[in-house]
MMTF fields as JSON, N, C-alpha, C and O atoms, coordinates in Angstrom:
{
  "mmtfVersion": "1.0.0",
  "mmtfProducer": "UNKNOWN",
  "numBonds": 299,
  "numAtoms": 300,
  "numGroups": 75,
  "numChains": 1,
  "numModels": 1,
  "chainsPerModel": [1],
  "groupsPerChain": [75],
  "chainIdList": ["A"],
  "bondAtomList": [4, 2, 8, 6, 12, 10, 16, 14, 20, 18, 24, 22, 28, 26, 32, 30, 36, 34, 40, 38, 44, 42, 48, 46, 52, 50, 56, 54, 60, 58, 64, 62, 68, 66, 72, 70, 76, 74, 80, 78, 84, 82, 88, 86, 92, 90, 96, 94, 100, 98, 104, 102, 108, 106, 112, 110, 116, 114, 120, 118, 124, 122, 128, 126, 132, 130, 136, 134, 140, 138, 144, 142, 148, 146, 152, 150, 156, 154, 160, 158, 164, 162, 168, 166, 172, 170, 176, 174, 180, 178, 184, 182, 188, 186, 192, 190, 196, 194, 200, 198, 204, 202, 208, 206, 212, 210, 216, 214, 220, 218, 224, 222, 228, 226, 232, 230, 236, 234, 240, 238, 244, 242, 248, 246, 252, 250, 256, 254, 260, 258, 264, 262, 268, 266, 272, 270, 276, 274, 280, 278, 284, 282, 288, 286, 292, 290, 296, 294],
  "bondOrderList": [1, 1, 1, 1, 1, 1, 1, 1, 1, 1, 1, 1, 1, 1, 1, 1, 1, 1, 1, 1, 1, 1, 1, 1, 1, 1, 1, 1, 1, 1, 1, 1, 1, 1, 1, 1, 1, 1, 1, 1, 1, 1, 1, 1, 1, 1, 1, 1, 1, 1, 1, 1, 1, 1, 1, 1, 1, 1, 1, 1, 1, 1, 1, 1, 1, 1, 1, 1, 1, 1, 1, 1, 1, 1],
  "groupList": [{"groupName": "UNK", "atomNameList": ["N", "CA", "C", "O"], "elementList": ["N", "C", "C", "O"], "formalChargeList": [0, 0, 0, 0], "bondAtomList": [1, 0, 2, 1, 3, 2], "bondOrderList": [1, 1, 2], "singleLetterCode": "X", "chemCompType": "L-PEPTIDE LINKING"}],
  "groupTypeList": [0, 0, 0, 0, 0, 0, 0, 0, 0, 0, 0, 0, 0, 0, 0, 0, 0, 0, 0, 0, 0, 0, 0, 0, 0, 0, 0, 0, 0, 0, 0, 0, 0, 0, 0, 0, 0, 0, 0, 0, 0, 0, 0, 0, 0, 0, 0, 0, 0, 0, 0, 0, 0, 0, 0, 0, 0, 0, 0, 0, 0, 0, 0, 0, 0, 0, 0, 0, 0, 0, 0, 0, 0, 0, 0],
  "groupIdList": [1, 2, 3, 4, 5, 6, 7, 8, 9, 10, 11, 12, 13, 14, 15, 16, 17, 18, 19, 20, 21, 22, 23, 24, 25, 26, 27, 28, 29, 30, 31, 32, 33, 34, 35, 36, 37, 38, 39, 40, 41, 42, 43, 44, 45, 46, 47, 48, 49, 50, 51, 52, 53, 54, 55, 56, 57, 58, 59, 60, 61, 62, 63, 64, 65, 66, 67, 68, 69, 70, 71, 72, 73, 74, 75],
  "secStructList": [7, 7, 7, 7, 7, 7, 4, 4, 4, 7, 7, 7, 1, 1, 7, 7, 3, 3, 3, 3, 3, 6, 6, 1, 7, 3, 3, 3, 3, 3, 3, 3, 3, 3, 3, 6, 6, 3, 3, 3, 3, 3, 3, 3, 3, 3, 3, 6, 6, 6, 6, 3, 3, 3, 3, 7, 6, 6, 3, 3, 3, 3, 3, 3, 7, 7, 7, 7, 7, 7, 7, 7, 7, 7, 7],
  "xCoordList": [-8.622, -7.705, -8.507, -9.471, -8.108, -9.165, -8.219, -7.057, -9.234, -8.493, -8.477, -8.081, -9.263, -8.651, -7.891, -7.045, -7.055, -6.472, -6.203, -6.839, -5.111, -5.544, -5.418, -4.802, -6.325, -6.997, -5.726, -5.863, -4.347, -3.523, -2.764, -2.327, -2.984, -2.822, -3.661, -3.545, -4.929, -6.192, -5.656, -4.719, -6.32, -6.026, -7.009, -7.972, -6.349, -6.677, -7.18, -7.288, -7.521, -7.822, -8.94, -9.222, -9.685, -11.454, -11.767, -12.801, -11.294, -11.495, -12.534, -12.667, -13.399, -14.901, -14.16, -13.815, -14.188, -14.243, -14.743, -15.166, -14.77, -15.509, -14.671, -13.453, -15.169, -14.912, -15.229, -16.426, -14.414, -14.44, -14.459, -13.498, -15.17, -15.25, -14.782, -15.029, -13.962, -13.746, -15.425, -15.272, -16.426, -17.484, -18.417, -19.524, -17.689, -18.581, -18.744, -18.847, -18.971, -19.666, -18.813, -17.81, -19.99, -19.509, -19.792, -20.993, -19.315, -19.559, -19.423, -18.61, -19.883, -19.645, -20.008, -20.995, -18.722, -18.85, -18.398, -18.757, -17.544, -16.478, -15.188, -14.435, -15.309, -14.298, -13.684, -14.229, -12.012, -11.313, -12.271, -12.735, -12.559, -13.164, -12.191, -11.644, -11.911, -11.053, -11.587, -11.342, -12.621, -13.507, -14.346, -14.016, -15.255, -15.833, -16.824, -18.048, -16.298, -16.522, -15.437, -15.247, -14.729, -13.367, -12.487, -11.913, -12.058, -10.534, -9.313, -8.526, -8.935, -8.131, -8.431, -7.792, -9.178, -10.408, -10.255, -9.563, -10.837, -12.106, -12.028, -11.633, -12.285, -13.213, -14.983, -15.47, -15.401, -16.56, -17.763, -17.373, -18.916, -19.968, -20.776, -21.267, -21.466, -22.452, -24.252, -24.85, -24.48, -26.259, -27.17, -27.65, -27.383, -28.842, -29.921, -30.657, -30.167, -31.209, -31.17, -31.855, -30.096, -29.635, -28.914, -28.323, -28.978, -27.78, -26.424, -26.102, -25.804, -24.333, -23.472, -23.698, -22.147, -21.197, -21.221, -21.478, -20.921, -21.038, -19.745, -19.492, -18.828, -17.438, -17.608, -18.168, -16.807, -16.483, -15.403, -14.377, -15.71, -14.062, -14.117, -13.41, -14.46, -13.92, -13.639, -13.725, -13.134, -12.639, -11.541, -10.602, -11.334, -9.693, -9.432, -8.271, -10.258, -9.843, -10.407, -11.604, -9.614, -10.659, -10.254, -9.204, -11.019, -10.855, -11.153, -12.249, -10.605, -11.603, -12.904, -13.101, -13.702, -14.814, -14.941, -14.562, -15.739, -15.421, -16.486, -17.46, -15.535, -16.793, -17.937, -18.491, -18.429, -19.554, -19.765, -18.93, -21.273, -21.504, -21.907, -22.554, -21.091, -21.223, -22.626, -23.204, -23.124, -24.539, -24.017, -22.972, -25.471, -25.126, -26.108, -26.805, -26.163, -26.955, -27.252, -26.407, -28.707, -28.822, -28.555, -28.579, -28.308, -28.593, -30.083, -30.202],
  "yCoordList": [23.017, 23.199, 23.523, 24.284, 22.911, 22.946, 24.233, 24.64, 24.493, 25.9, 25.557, 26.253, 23.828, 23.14, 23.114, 22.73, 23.48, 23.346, 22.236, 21.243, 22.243, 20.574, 21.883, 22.948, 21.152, 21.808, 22.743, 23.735, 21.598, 21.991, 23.861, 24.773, 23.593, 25.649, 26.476, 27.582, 25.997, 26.968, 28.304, 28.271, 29.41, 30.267, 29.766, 28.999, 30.536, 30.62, 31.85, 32.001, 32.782, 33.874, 34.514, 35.694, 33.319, 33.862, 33.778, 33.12, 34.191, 34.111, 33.084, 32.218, 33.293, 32.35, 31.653, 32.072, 30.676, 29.765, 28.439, 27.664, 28.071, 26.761, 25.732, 25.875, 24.951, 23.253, 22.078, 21.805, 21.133, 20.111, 18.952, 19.084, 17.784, 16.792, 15.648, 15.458, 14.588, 13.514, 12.778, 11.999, 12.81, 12.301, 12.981, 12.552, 14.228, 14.607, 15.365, 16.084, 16.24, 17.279, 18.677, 18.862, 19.726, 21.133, 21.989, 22.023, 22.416, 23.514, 24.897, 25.073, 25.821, 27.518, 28.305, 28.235, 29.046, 29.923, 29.463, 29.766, 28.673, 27.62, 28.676, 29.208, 28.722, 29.478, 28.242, 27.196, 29.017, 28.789, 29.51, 30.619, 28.89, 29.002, 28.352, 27.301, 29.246, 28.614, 29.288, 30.488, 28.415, 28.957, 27.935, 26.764, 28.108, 27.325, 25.852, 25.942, 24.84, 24.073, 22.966, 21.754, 24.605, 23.853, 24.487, 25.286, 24.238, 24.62, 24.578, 25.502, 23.6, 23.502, 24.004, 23.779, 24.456, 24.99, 24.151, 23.133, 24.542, 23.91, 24.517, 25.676, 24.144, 24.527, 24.31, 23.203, 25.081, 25.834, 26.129, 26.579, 25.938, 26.527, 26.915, 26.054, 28.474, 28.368, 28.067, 28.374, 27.336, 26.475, 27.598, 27.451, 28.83, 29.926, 28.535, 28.783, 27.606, 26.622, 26.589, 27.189, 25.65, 25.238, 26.269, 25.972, 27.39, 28.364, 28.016, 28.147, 27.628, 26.767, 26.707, 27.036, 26.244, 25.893, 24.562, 23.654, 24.538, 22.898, 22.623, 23.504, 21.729, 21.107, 20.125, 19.029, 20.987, 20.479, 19.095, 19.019, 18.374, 17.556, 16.267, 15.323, 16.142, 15.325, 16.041, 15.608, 17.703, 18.466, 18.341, 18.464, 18.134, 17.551, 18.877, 18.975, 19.912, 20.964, 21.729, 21.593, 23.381, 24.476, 25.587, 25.686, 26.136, 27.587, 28.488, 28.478, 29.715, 30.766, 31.068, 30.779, 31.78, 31.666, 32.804, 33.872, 32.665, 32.609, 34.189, 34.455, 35.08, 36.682, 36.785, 35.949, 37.735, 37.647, 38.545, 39.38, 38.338, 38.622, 40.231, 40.843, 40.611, 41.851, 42.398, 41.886, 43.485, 43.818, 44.738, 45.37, 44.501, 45.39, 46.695, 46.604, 47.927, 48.458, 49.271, 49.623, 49.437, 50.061, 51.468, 51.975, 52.182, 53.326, 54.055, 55.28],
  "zCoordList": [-13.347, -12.238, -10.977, -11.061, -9.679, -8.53, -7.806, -7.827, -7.311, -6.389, -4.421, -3.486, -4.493, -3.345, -2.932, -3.74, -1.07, -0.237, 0.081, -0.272, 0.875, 1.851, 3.425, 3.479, 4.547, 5.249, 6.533, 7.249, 6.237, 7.002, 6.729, 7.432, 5.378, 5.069, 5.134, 4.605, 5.968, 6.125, 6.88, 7.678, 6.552, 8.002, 9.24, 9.239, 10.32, 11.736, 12.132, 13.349, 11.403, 11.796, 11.659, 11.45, 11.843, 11.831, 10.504, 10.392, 9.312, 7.684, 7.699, 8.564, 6.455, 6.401, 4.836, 3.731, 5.405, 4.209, 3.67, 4.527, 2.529, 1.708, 2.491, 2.602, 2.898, 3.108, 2.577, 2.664, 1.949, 1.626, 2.535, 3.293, 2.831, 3.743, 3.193, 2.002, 3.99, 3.484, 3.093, 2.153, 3.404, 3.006, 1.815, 1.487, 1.183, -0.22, 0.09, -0.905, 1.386, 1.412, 1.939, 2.628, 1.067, 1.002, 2.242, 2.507, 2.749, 3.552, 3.239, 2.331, 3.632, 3.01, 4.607, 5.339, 4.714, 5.829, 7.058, 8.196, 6.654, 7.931, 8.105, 7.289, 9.688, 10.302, 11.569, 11.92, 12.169, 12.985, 14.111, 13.848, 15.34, 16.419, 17.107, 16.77, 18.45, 19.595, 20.704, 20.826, 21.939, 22.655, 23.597, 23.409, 24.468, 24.4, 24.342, 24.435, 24.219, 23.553, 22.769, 22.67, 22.171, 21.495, 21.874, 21.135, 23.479, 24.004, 23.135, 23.342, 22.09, 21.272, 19.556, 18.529, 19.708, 18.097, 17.285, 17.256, 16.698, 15.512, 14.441, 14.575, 13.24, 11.629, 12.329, 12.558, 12.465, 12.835, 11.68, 10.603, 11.829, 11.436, 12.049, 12.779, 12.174, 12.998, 12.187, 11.156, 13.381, 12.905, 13.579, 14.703, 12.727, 13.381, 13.52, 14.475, 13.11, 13.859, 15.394, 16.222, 15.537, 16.651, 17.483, 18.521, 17.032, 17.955, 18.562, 19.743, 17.719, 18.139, 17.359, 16.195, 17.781, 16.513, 16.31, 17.1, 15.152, 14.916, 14.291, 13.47, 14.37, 14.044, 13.182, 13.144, 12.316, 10.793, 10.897, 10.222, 11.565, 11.919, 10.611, 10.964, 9.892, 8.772, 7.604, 6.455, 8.131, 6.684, 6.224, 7.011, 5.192, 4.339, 3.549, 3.152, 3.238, 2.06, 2.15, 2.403, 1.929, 1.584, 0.525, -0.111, 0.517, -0.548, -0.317, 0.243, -0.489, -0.195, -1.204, -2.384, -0.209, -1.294, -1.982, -1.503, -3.73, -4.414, -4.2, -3.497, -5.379, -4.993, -5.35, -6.063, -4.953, -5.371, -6.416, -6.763, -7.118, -8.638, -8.392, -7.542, -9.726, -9.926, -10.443, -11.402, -9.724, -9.793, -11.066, -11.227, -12.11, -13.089, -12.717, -11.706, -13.543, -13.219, -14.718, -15.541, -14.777, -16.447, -16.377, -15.256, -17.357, -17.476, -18.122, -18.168]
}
């Protein structure tokens, strides 16, 4: 069972989430950005390379992402 969206029930509220692309590819850490650049916003990633946002615009799906792993610890 996929825990895929289709992109139109994403939130808008800054929330970081997984993206699916009509071309195969994954994204992780895609946010709603309205600013900028994207007067009308965007599904957003920011590139620490390039110092910028970069627009996710062939995203069809998302999820939230998934938690993270529980640290064990010994006794």
């Amino acid at each position: 069972m996929s825990d895929w969206r289709p992109l139109e029930t994403a939130p808008r509220d800054g929330s970081r989430l997984d993206v699916w692309t009509e071309n195969g590819v994954r994204y992780i850490d895609v946010f709603w950005h309205q600013g900028p650049g994207f007067p009308q916003g965007a599904f957003v990633f920011y590139d620490s390379h390039l110092r910028d946002y970069i627009d996710v615009d062939d995203a069809s799906h998302w999820m939230p992402p998934p938690a993270p792993p529980k640290v064990e610890t010994s006794s």
